[in-house]
C-alpha positions as CSV (number, residue, x, y, z in Angstrom):
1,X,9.0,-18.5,37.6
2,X,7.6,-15.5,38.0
3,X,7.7,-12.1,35.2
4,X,9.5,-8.9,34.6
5,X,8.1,-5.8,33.1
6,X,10.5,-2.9,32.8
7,X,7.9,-0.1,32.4
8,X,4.2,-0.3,33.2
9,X,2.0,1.7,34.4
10,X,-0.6,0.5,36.3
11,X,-1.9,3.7,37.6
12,X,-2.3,6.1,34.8
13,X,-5.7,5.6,33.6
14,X,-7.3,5.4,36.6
15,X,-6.2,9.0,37.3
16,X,-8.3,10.2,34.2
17,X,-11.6,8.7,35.6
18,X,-14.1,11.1,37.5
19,X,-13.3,11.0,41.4
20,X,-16.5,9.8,42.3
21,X,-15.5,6.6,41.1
22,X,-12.7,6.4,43.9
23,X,-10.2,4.1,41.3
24,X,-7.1,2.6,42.8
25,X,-4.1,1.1,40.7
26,X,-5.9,-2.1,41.6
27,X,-9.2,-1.3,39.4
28,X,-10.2,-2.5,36.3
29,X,-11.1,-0.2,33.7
30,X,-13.8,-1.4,31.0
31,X,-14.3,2.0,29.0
32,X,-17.7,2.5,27.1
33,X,-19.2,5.3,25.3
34,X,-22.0,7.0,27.0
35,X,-25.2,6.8,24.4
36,X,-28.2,8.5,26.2
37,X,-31.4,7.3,27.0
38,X,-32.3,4.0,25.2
39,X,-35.6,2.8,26.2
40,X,-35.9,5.5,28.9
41,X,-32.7,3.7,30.4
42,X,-29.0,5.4,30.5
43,X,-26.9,3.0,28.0
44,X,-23.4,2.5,27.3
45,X,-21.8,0.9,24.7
46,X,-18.0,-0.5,24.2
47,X,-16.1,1.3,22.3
48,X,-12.8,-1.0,22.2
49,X,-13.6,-2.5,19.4
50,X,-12.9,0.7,18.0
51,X,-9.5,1.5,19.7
52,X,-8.1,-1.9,19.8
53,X,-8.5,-2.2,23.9
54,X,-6.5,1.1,24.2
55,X,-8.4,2.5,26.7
56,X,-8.9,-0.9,28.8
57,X,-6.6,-1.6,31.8
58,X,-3.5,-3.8,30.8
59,X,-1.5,-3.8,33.6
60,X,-3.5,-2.3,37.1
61,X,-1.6,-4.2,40.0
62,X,-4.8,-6.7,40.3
63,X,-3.8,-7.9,36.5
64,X,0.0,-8.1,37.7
65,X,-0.5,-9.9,40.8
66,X,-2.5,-12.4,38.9
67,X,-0.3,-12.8,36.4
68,X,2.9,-13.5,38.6
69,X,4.5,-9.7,37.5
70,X,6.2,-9.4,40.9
71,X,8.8,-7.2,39.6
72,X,8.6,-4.5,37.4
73,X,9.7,-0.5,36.5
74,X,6.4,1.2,37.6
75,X,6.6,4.4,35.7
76,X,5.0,7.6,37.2
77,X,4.0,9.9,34.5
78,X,2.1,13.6,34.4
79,X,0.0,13.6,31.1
80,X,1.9,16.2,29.5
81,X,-0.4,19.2,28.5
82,X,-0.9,19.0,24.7
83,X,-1.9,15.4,25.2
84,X,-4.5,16.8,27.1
85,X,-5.6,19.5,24.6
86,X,-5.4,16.9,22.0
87,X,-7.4,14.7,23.8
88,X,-10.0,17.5,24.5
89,X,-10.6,18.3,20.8
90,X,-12.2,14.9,20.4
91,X,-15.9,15.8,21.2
92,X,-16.5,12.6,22.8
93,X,-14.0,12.9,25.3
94,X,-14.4,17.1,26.2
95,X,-18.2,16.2,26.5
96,X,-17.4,13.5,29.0
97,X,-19.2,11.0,27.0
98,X,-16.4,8.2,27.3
99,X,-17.8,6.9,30.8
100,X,-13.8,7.2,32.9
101,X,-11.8,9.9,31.5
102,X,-12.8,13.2,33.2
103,X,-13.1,16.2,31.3
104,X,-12.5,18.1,34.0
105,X,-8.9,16.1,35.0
106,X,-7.8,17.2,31.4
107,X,-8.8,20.7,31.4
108,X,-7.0,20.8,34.4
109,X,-3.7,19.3,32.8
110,X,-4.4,21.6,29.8
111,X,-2.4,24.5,30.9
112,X,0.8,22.7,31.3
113,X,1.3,24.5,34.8
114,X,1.1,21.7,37.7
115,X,2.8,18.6,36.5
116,X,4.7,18.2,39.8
117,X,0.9,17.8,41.6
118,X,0.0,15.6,38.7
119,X,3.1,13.8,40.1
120,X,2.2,14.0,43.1
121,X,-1.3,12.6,43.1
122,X,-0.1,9.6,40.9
123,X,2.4,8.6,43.6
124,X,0.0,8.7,46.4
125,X,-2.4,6.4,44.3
126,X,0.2,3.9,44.5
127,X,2.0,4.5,47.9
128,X,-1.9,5.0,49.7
129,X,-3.2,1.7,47.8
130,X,-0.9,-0.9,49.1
131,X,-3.6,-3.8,49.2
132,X,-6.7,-3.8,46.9
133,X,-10.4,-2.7,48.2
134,X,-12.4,-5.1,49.0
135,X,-14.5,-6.4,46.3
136,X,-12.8,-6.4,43.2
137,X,-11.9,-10.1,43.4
138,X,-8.0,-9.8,43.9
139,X,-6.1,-12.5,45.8
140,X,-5.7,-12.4,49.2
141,X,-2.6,-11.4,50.9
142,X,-1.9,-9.1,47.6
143,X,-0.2,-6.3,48.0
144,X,2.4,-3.4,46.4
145,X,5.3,-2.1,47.6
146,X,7.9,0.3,46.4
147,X,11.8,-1.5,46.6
148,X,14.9,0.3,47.3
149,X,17.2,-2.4,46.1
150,X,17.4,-5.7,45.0
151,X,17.7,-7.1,48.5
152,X,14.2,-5.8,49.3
153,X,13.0,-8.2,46.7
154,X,11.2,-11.6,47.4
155,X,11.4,-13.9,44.1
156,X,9.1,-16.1,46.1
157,X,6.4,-13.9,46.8
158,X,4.2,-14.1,44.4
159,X,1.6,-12.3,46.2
160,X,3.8,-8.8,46.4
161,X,4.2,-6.4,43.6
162,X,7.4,-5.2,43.8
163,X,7.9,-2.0,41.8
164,X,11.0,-0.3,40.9
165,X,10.6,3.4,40.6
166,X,10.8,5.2,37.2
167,X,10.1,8.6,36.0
168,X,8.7,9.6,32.4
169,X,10.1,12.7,31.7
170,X,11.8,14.9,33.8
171,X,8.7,17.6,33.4
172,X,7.1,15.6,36.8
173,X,9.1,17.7,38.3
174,X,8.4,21.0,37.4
175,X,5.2,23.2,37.9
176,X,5.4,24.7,34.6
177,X,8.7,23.7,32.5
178,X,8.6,27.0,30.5
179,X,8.5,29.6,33.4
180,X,11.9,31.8,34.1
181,X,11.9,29.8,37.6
182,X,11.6,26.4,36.1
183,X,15.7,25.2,36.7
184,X,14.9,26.1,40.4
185,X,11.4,24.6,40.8
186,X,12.4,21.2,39.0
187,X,15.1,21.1,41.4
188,X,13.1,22.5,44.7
189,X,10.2,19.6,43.9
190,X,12.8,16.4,43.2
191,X,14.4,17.6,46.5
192,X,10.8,17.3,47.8
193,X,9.8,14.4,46.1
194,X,12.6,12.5,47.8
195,X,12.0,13.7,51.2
196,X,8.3,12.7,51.2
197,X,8.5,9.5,49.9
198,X,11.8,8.5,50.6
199,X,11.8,5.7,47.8
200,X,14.6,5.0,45.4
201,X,14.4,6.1,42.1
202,X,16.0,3.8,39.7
203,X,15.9,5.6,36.1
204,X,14.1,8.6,34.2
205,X,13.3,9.6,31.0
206,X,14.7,13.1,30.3
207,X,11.6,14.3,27.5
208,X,9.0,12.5,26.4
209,X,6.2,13.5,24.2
210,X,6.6,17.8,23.2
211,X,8.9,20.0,24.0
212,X,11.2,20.6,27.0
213,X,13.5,22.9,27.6
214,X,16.0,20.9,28.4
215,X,16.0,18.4,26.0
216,X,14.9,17.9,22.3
217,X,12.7,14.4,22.1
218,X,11.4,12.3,19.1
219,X,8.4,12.5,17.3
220,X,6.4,9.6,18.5
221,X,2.5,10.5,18.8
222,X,0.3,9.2,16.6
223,X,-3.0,9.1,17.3
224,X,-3.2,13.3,18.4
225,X,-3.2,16.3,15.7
226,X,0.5,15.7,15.3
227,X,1.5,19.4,15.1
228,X,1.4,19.5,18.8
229,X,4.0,17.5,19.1
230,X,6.7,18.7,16.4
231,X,10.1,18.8,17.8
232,X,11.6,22.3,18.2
233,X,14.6,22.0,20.3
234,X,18.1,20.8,19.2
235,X,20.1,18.5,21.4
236,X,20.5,18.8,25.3
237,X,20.8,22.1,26.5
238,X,22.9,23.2,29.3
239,X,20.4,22.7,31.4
240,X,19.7,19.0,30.5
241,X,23.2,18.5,30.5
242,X,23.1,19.4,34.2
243,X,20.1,17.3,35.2
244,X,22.3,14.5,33.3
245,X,25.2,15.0,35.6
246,X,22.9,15.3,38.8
247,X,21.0,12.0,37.8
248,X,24.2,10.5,37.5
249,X,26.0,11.4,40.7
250,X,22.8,9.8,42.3
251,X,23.4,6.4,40.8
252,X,20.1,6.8,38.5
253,X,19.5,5.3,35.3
254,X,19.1,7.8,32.0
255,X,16.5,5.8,29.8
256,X,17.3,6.9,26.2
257,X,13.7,5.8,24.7
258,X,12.1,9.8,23.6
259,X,15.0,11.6,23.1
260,X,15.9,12.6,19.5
261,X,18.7,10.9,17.8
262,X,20.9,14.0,18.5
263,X,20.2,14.0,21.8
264,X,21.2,10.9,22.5
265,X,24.5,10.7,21.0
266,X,24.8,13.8,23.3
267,X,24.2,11.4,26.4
268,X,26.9,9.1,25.2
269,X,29.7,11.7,25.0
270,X,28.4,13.2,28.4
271,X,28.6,10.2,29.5
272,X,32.7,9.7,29.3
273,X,33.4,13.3,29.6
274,X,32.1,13.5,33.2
275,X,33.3,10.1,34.0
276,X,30.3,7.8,34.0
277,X,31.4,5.8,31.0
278,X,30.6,2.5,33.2
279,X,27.0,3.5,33.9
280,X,25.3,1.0,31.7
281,X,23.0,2.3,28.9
282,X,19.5,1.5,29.4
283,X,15.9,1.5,27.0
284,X,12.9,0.9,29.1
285,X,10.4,0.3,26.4
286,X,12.6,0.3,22.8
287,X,11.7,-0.9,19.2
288,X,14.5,-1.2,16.4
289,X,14.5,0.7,13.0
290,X,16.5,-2.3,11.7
291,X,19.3,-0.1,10.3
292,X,22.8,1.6,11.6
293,X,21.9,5.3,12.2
294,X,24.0,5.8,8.9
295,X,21.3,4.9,7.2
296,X,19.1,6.8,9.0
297,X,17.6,8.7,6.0
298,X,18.2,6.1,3.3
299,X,15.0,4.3,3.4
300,X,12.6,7.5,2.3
301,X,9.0,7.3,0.9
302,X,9.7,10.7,-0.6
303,X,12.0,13.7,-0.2
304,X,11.9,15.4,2.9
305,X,9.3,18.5,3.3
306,X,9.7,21.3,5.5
307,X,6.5,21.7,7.5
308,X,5.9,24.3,10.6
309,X,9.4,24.8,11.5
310,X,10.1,20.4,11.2
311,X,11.1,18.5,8.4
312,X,8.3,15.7,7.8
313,X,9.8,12.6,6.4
314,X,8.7,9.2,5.7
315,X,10.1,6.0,5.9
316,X,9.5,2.9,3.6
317,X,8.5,-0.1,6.0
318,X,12.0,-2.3,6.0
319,X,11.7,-5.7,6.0
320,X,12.6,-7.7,9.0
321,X,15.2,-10.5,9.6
322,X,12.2,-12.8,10.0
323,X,9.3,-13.4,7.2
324,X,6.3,-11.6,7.2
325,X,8.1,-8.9,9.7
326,X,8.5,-5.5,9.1
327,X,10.6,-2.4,11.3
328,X,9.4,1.1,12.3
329,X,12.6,3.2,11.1
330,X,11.3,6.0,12.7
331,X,14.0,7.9,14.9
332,X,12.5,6.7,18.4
333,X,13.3,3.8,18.0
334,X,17.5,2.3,18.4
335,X,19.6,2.1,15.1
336,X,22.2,-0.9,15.1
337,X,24.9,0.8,16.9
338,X,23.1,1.8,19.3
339,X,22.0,-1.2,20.1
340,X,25.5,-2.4,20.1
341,X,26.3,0.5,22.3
342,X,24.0,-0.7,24.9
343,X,24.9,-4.5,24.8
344,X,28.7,-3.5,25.5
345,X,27.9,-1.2,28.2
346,X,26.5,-4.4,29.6
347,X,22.9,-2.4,29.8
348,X,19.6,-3.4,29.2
349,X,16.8,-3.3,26.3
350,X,13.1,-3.5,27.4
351,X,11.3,-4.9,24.1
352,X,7.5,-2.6,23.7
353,X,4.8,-4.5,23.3
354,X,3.2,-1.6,21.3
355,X,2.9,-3.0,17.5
356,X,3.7,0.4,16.0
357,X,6.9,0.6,17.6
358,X,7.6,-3.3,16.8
359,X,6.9,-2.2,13.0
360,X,3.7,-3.5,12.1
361,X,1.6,-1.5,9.4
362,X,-1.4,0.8,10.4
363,X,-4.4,0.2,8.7
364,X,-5.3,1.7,5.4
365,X,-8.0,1.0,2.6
366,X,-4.8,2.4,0.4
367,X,-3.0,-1.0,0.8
368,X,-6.2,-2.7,-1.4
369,X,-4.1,-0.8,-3.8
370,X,-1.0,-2.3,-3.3
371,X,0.1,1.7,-2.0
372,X,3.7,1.2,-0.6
373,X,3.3,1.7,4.2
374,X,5.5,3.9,5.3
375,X,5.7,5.6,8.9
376,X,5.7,9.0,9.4
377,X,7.6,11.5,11.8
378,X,9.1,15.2,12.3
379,X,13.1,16.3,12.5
380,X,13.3,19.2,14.4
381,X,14.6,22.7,11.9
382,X,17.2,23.1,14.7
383,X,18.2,19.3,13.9
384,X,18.4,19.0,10.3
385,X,22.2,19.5,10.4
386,X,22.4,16.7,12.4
387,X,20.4,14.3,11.5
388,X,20.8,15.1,7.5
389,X,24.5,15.5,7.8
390,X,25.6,15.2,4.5
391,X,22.9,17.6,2.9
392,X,22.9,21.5,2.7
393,X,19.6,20.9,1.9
394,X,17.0,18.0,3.1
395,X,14.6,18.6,0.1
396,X,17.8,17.3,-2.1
397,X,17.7,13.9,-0.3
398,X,16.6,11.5,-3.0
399,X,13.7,9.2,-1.9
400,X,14.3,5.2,-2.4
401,X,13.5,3.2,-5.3
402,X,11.8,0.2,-3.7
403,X,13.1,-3.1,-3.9
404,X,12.4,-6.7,-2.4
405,X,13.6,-5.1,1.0
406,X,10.7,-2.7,2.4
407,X,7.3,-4.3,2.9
408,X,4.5,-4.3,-0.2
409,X,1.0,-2.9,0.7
410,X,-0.8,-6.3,-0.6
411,X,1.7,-7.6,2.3
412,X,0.7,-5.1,5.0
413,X,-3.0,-6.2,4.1
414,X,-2.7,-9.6,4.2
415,X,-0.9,-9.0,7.9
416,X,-4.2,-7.1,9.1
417,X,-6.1,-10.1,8.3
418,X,-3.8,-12.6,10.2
419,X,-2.2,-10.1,13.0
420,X,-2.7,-11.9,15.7
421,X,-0.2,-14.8,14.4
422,X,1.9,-12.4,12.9
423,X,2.3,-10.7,15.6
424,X,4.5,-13.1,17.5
425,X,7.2,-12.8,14.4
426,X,7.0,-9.3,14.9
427,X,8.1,-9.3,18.7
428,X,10.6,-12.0,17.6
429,X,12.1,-10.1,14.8
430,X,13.0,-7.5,17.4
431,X,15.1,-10.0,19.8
432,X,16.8,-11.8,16.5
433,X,17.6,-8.6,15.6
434,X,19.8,-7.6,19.0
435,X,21.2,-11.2,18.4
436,X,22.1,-10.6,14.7
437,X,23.3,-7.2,15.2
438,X,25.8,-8.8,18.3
439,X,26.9,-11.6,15.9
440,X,28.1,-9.6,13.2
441,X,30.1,-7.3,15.8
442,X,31.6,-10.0,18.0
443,X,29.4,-9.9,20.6
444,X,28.0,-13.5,22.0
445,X,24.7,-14.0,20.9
446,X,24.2,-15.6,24.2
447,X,25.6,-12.6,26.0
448,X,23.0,-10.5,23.7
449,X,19.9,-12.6,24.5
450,X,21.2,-11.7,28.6
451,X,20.7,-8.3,27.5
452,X,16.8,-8.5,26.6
453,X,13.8,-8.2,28.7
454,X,9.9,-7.0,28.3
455,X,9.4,-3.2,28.7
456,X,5.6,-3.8,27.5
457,X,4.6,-0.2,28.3
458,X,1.3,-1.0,29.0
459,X,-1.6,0.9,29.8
460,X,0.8,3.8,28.6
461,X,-2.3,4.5,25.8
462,X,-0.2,1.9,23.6
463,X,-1.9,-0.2,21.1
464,X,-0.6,-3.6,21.8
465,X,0.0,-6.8,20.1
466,X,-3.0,-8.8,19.4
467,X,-1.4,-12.0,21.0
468,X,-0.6,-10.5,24.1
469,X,-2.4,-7.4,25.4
470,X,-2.4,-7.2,29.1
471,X,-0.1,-8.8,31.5
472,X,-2.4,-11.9,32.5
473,X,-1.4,-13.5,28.6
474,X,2.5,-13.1,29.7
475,X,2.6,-16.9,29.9
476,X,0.8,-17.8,27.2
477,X,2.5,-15.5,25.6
478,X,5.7,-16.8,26.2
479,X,4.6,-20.5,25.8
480,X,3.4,-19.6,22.0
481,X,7.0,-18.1,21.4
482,X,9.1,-21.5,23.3
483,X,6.6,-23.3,20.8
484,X,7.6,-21.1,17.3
485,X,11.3,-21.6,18.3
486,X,11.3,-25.5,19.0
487,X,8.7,-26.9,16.9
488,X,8.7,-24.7,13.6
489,X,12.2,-25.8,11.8
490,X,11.3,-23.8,9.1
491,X,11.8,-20.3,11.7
492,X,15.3,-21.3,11.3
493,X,16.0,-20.8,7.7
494,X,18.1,-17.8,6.5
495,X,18.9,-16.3,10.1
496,X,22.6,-15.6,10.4
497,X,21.7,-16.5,14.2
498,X,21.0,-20.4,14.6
499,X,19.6,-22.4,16.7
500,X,22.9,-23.6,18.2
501,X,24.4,-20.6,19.2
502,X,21.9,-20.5,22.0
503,X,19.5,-22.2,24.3
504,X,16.0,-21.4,23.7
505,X,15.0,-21.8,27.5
506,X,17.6,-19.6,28.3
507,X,16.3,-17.1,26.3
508,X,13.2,-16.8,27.0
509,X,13.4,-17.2,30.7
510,X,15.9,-14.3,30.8
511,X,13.7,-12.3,28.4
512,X,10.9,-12.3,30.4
513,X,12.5,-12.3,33.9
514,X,16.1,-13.8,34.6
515,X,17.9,-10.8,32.6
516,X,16.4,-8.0,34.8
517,X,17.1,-10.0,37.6
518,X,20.2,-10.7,37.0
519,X,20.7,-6.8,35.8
520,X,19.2,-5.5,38.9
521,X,21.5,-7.9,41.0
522,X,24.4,-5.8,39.8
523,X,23.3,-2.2,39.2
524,X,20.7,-1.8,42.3
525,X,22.2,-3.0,45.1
């Protein structure tokens, strides 16, 4: 059988490397820290073992042809601008000593005024590259191609990538999203964009990572000076809410994953009040805060603090369903009825293989002191109505007295040492989660678990589970999990979903490819 992603990106990196390199989406990318002269010889040295395998290619088309990823969402994405200023204050990275990120590409995405070439240049890596160089050791035969429906896809053919066209934020469009011509650039260049490359586009993120002006997004970056990527705005604007409509009427998909909580309870009204109520509700690359958004502010570390024009809050670490699981409650990630939301609009949850969204702790010396993990992120001023409803005042918000349900530093400590095992729990936790959530609301579990598939965001600078961190472990990956659910009895204990109310072949076939399948059979014919 082969594997589904629902949002990869298999040529983002490559883009950052100096041109002399000539790097195609098929490309490896083994990054190293340039040292000097050792010896009276240039050395290198890796530097992954610093950043987890960050910087390392996860998912280049070589990877997913090997793997059997013959279908996936491959997302086009122009680095947004403070990612490339926050990148540039590292004086590794402006000195171009990390040997294939360009200083040069990011000083040129600095100014935050040519996204749409950005775009531009990432698409012809792809549609230029349809077979790899010679060389680099693919398979023969292998090749990429762009699909305009479902129809267009060959199960069978295991040597052809076939990629499903997604967006990252509608700023690819624009040449500079804060110009006075910006509504009427965004909409000259997707006019363009479809008329060059006549190819499909099947859904778009709306923001992403900062602000744009049409569209207030979660806080979600966290290894950049954070301050560059408060969130300002307050909802959809006018303007968002007429790219919504727009997308719509074009039979494309509205991923909700960046958008702020506010804004995407926007979507879901739009959605009936200009009569796409049917459109199913998608998340490309989601993780769960564990909670219904009524409890969005329940879990706090401490009280809210007002902090350049954002409120800063932190939440305690909520324990998962499963043992030794934990949730990111941050608001980027889906609340329970959300997740309900989605499952009865008969739409479709991509699970992110990146373990901060899944929940798992960040490292600190702190926890050697049993210090309580919590997660960090930014409300937007023009927000705190909305997501503090309730309070005149956030600062009032009483933070939560700890019990047995948010996770212990000695516990977050003892999951560092063993992540690699835990890690599986934590992906699990996520998809027994959807299933619990369905139960309790009448909703088949087995319907549910049609709803899940793998949205690994991968090589989208993601720090990914240890037990699976490129496409080539998506099988062994998967094998590990069919083992934890057939063989360890003990997994069983305490869920309120069990082991009868599903098939556990079924589920994990659809997870990682029969669900999108079948999803894609319906919505992109």
């Amino acid at each position: 059988m082969p594997f589904f992603d629902f949002h990869c990106h298999p040529s983002l990196k490559q883009m950052l490397a100096p041109a002399a390199h000539n790097l195609t989406p098929w490309h490896d990318l083994k990054v190293k820290l340039k040292v000097g002269k050792l010896f009276g010889r240039e050395t290198e040295i890796g530097i992954n073992q610093l950043f987890n395998g960050v910087f390392n290619s996860q998912s280049n088309l070589k990877q997913m042809q090997k793997a059997g990823v013959n279908l996936a969402g491959v997302v086009i994405y122009a680095i947004e601008n403070k990612i490339a200023q926050g990148i540039l204050e590292r004086k590794m990275a402006n000195a171009g000593k990390i040997n294939l990120m360009n200083p040069e590409s990011l000083q040129a995405l600095a100014p935050g005024n040519n996204y749409y070439a950005w775009t531009k240049k990432t698409m012809d890596a792809l549609i230029n590259n349809p077979t790899p160089p010679a060389g680099l050791g693919a398979s023969a035969g292998a090749n990429f191609k762009f699909i305009n429906n479902v129809d267009e896809y060959n199960r069978d053919d295991l040597k052809t990538v076939h990629g499903i066209l997604i967006l990252e934020g509608m700023h690819c469009f624009c040449t500079d999203p804060t110009s006075v011509h910006a509504e009427a650039d965004l909409d000259d260049n997707f006019n363009d964009f479809m008329q060059r490359y006549k190819k499909r586009i099947f859904a778009v993120n709306i923001p992403h990572m900062q602000d744009f002006p049409c569209a207030n997004h979660a806080f979600g970056m966290q290894f950049i000076k954070e301050e560059l990527f408060y969130p300002t705005g307050s909802g959809l604007t006018t303007w968002g809410k007429n790219i919504i409509k727009k997308l719509y009427d074009k039979g494309i998909f509205i991923d909700l994953k960046h958008m702020s909580f506010y804004a995407r309870t926007q979507l879901v009204a739009l959605r009936s009040q200009i009569g796409f109520q049917d459109m199913p509700l998608i998340c490309t690359h989601a993780g769960l805060t564990g909670c219904h958004s009524d409890q969005r502010y329940k879990f706090l570390n401490t009280r809210p603090k007002r902090s350049g024009g954002t409120w800063r809050i932190r939440h305690h670490k909520l324990r998962g369903l499963i043992p030794n699981t934990a949730f990111n409650l941050s608001s980027i990630n889906l609340y329970d009825d959300e997740i309900l939301r989605i499952l009865r609009s008969k739409g479709l949850i991509g699970i992110s293989l990146d373990q901060r969204i899944l929940g798992f702790p960040m490292e600190s010396v702190a926890y050697q002191l049993n210090d309580l993990p919590y997660d960090q992120e930014y409300i937007a001023d023009a927000e705190d109505d909305i997501f503090f409803r309730g309070f005149a005042n956030p600062e009032d918000i009483p933070f939560y007295i700890p019990k047995d349900d948010v996770l212990s530093g000695d516990e977050a400590q003892v999951h560092g040492e063993m992540s690699y095992e835990y890690h599986y729990y934590y992906f699990l936790n996520q998809v027994f989660h959807i299933l619990a959530v369905a139960k309790r609301n009448g909703v088949s579990v087995r319907e549910a678990g049609s709803r899940i598939c793998i949205g690994s965001d991968f090589d989208g600078l993601i720090n990914a589970l240890d037990c699976c961190t490129t496409v080539a472990q998506y099988e062994e990956f998967k094998n590990y999990l069919r083992q934890i659910l057939t063989r360890r009895p003990k997994f069983w204990q305490g869920l309120a979903v069990k082991k009868t109310d599903l098939d556990v072949d079924e589920l994990l076939d659809g997870i990682f490819f029969t669900n999108a399948y079948q999803f894609l059979e319906t919505n992109f014919v």
